[in-house]
N, C-alpha and C positions, 0 to 999 in steps of 0.2 A: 393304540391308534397311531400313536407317532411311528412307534415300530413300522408299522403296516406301510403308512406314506413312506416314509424312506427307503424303502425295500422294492417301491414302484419307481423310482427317480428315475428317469434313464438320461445317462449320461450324452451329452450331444456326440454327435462325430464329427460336425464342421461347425466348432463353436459362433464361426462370423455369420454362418447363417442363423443361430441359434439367436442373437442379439440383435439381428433385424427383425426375425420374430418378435422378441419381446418389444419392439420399439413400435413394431405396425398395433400389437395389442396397447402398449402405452398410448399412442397417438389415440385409438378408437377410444380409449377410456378420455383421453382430455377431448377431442374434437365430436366425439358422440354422431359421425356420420360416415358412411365408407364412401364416399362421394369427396369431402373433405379429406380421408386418409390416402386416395390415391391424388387427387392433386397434389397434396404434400407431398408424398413420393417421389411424382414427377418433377417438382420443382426442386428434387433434394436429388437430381440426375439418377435414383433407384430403378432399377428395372428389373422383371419379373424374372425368375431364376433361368437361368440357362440349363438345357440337359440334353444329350442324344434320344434320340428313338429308338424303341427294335429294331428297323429298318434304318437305323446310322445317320437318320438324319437329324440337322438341329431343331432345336425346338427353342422358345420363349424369350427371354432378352431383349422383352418390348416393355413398354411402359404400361403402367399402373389403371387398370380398371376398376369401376365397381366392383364388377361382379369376381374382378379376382380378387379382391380384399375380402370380400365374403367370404367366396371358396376357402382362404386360409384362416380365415376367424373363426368357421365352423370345422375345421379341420381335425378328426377325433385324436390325432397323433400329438398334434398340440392345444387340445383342452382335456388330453386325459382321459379318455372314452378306449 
């Protein structure tokens, strides 16, 4: 069985984002509300990841919602799904 998990690991590719990850699911384990993990965020100057579009335009590099901290807590890529 340990074979089996190790073999599923996948190695990040942008580890800084990998460790904000793990600090928004840290946070939702201590603070138990996504409500409270985006204020946190916000008051820790965090902003939602930047990326272009197909169409070249920018996207995201705004501050911490609800419902974006859900989106990424139920995220299958980061719980493993």
């Amino acid at each position: 069985m340990i074979e089996d998990f190790e073999k599923n690991v996948i190695e990040p590719q942008q580890p800084e984002e990998a460790e904000q990850v793990r600090v928004i699911y840290k946070l939702y384990l201590r603070l138990q509300s996504m409500k409270a993990v985006a204020k946190q965020l916000n008051d820790m100057g965090w902003t939602t990841k930047k990326y272009i579009t197909k169409k070249g335009t920018e996207s995201g590099g705004k501050e911490w919602k609800t419902t974006m901290v859900h989106r990424l807590l139920r995220n299958k890529t980061y719980i493993g799904k």
